[in-house]
C-alpha positions as CSV (number, residue, x, y, z in Angstrom):
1,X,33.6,37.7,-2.2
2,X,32.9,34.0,-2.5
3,X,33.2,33.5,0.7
4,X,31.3,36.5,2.2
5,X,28.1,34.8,-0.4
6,X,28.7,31.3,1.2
7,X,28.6,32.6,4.7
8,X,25.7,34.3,3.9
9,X,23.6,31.6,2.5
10,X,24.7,29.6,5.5
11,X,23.6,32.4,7.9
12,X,20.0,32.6,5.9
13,X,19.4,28.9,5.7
14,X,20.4,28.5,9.5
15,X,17.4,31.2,9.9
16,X,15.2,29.4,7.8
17,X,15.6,26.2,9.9
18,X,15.3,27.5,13.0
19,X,12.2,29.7,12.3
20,X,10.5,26.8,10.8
21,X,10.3,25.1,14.1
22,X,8.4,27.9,15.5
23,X,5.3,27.0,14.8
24,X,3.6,23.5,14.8
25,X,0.1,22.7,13.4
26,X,-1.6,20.0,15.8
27,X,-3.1,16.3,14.5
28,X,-5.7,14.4,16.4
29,X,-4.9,10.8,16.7
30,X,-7.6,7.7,16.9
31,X,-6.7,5.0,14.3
32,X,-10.4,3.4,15.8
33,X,-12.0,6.3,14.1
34,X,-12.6,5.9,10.7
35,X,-12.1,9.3,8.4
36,X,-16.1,10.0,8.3
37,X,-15.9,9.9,12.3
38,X,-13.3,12.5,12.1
39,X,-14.2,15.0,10.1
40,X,-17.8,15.1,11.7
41,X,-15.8,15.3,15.4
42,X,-13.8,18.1,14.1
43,X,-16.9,20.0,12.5
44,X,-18.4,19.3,15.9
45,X,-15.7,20.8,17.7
46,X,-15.1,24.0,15.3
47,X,-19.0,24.8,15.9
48,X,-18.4,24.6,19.9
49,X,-15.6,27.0,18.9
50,X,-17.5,29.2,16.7
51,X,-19.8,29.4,19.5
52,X,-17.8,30.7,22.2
53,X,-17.1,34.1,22.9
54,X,-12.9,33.6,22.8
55,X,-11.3,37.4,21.5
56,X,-8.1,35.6,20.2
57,X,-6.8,32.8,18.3
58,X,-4.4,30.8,21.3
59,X,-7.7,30.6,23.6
60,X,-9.7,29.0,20.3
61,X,-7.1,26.7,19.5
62,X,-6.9,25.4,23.1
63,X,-10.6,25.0,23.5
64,X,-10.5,22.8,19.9
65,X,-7.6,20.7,20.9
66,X,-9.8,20.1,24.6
67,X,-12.8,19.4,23.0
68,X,-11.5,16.8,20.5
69,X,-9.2,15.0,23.3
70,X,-12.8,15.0,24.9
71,X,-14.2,13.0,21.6
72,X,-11.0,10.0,22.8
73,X,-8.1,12.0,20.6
74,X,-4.6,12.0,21.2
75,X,-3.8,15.7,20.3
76,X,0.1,16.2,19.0
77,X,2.0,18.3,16.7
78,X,2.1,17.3,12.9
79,X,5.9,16.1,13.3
80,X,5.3,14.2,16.5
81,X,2.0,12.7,14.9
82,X,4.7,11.3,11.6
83,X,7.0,9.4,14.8
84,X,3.9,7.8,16.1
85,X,2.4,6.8,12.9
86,X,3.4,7.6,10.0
87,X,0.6,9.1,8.2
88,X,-1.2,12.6,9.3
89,X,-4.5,10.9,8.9
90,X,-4.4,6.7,9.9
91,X,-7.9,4.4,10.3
92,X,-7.0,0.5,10.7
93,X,-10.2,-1.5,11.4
94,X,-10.4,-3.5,15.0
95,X,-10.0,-7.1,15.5
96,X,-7.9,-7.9,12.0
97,X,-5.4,-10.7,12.5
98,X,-3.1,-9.1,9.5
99,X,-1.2,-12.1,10.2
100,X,-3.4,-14.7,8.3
101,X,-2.8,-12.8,5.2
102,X,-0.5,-14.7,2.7
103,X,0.6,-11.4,0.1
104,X,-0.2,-7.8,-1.3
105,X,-1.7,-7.5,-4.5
106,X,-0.9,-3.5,-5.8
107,X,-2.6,-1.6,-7.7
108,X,-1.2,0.6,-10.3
109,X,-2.0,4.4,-8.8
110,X,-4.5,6.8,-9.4
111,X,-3.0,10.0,-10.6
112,X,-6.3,11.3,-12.5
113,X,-6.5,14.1,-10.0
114,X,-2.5,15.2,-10.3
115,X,-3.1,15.3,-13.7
116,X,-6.6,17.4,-13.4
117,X,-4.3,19.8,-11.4
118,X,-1.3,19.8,-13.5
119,X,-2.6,20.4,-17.0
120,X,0.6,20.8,-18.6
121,X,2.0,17.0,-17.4
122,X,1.8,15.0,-20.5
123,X,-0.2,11.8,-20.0
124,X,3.2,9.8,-20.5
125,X,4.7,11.7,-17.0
126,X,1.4,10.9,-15.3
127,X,1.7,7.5,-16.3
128,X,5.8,6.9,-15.3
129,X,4.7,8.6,-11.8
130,X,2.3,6.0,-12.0
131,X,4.9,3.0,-12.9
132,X,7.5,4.4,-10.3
133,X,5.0,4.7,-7.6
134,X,3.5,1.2,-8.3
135,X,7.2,0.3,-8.3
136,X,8.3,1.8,-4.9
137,X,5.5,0.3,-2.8
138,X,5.7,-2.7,-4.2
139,X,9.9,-3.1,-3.1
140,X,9.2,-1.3,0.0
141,X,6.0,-3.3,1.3
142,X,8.0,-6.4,-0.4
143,X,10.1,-6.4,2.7
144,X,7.0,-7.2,5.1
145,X,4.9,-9.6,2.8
146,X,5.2,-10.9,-0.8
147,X,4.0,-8.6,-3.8
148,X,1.9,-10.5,-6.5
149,X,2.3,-8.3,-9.5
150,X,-0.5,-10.4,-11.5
151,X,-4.1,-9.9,-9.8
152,X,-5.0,-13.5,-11.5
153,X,-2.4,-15.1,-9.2
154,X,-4.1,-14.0,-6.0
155,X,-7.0,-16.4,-6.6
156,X,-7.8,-19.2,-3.7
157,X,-5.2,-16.6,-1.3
158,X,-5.5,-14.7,1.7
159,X,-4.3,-11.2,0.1
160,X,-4.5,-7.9,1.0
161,X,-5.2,-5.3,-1.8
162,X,-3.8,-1.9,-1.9
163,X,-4.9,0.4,-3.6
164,X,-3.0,4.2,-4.4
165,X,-4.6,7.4,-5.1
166,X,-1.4,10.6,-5.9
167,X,-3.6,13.7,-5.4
168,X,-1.2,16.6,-5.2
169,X,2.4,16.4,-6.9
170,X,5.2,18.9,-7.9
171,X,8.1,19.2,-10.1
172,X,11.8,19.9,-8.6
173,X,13.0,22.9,-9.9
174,X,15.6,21.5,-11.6
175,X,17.7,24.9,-12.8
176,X,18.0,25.8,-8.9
177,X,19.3,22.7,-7.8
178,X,22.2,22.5,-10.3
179,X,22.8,26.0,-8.5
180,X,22.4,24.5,-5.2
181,X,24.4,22.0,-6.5
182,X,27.5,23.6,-6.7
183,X,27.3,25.6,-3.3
184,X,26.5,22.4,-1.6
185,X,29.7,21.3,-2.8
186,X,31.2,23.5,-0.5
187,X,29.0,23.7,2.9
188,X,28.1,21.2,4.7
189,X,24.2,21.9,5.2
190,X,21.2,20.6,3.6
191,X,20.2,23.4,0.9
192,X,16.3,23.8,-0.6
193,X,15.7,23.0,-4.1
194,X,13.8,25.8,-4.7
195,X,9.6,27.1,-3.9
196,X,8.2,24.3,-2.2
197,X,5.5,22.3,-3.5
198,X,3.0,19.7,-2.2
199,X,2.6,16.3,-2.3
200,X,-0.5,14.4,-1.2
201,X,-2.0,10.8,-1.6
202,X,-5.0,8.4,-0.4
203,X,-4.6,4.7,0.6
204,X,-7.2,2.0,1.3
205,X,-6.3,-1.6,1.7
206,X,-8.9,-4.1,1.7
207,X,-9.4,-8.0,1.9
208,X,-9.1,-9.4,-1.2
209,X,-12.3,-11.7,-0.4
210,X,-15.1,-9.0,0.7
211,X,-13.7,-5.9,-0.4
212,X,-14.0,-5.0,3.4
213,X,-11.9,-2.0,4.1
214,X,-9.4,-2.9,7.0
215,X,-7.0,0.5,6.9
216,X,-7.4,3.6,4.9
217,X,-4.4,6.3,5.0
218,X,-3.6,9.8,3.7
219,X,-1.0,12.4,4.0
220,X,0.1,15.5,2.5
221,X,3.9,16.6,3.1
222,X,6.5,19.5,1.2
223,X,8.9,18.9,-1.5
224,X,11.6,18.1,0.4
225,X,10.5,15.3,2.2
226,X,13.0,12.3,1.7
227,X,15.1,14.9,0.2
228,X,19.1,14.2,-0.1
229,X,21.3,17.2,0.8
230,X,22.4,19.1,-1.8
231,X,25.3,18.0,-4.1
232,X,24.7,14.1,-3.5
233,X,21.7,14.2,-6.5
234,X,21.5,14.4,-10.1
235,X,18.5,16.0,-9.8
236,X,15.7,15.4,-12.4
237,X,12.3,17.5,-12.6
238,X,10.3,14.4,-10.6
239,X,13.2,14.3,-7.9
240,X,10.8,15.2,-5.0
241,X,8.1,13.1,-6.3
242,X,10.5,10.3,-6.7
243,X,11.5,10.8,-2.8
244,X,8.1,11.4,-1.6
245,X,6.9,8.3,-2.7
246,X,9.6,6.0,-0.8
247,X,8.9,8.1,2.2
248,X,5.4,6.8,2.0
249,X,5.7,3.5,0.9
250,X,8.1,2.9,3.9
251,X,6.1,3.7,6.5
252,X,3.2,1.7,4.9
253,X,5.7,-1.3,5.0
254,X,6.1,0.2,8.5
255,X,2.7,0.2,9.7
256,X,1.7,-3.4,8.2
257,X,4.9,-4.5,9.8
258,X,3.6,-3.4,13.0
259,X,0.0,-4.7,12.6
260,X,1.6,-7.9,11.8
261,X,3.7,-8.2,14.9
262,X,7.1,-7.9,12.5
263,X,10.4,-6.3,13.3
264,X,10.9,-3.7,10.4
265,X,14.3,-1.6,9.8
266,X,13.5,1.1,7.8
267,X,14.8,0.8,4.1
268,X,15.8,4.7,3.5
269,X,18.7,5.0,4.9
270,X,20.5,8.0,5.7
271,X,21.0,10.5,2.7
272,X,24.6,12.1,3.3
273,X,26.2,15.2,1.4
């Protein structure tokens, strides 16, 4: 009877993976566009759409994706958007030598509008979310430059600041996993921990000198981001959040890594069963 469950989760979870790639929702690509310059395009475009006489969704969808690689974008899919870099929406200003710059000064994050959303997180959660995420930049981007945790210390430096903004978050259903958990223990498959939730967040980094913006970022992914498979994790209710934030902060480290001219190895790893 065990069995017959097991092989039946397996079959369902196989389904679920394979249907998920069905579908692909497309990104439009120009880090020389800052987000204003976007959204107006993409208003631009949806109007032209509006305005055509197209009977089904496919034909509207192709004449978007035309018009904005008309405006200079490179239209891909959402995943394939993540290979090339990193974050669903990416602006880094031209002509910055991101080499002269000595360190990072972080800020602690912004989580006013998580907690606007989530009135039931206790001020003291909002403000741990707010340590840990500090905390996971901060050894991630570490990699690429030095972190100066004090702001005072950045004085008479070249320094980049960064500032964090968590806009959406979710708990990890906690009862589910220790359920998932168990059968986990016996198949070799990564298993959901449960509805999925959203996480989203801002970034800006300017020059510490001018306040001149010189790359803003922003991205919105699901719960199990990050995630490791089921069985490897004690999980605890900020799991996903906890996972969700090194995602980010490693591809930031990425992407100033690469604006730099650095080699960077990615510092996730590879979560096993």
């Amino acid at each position: 009877m065990v069995k017959r469950m097991i092989i039946g989760i397996v079959c369902v979870l196989i389904s679920v993976v394979v249907l998920s790639g069905c579908a692909s929702k497309m990104a439009y690509l120009n880090t020389q566009k800052p987000p204003d310059e976007v959204k107006r395009d993409k208003a631009g475009c949806q109007a032209a759409v509006d305005g055509a006489d197209f009977k089904d969704a496919d034909s509207k969808q192709k004449k978007f994706d035309q018009c904005m690689k008309d405006k200079g974008y490179n239209v891909v899919s959402e995943d394939e958007a993540e290979k090339i870099q990193g974050f669903k929406e990416l602006w880094v200003k031209s002509g910055v030598d991101f080499k002269a710059y000595e360190a990072v000064f972080i800020e602690k994050a912004d989580l006013a509008q998580a907690k606007a959303k989530n009135s039931k997180v206790s001020d003291e959660e909002i403000n741990n979310l707010s340590d840990e995420m500090l905390k996971r930049f901060s050894k991630a981007v570490g990699v690429v430059m030095p972190v100066i945790p004090d702001k005072d210390k950045t004085a008479g430096k070249k320094v980049l600041y960064i500032s964090l903004k968590l806009n959406d978050i979710a708990r990890a259903d906690v009862g589910a996993n220790v359920a998932l958990q168990a059968v986990g223990q016996l198949v070799p498959l990564p298993l959901p921990g449960g509805p999925e939730g959203t996480f989203s967040f801002e970034g800006v980094i300017v020059d510490s000198s001018g306040n001149e913006k010189l790359i803003t970022i922003s991205d919105t992914v699901k719960s199990g981001k990050n995630s490791s498979l089921a069985g490897l994790e004690k999980f605890s209710q900020w799991q996903y959040a906890y996972d969700v934030m090194d995602y980010w902060a490693d591809n930031l480290a990425a992407l100033l890594a690469k604006e730099r001219g650095q080699e960077y190895k990615s510092q996730l790893g590879f979560k096993l069963l």
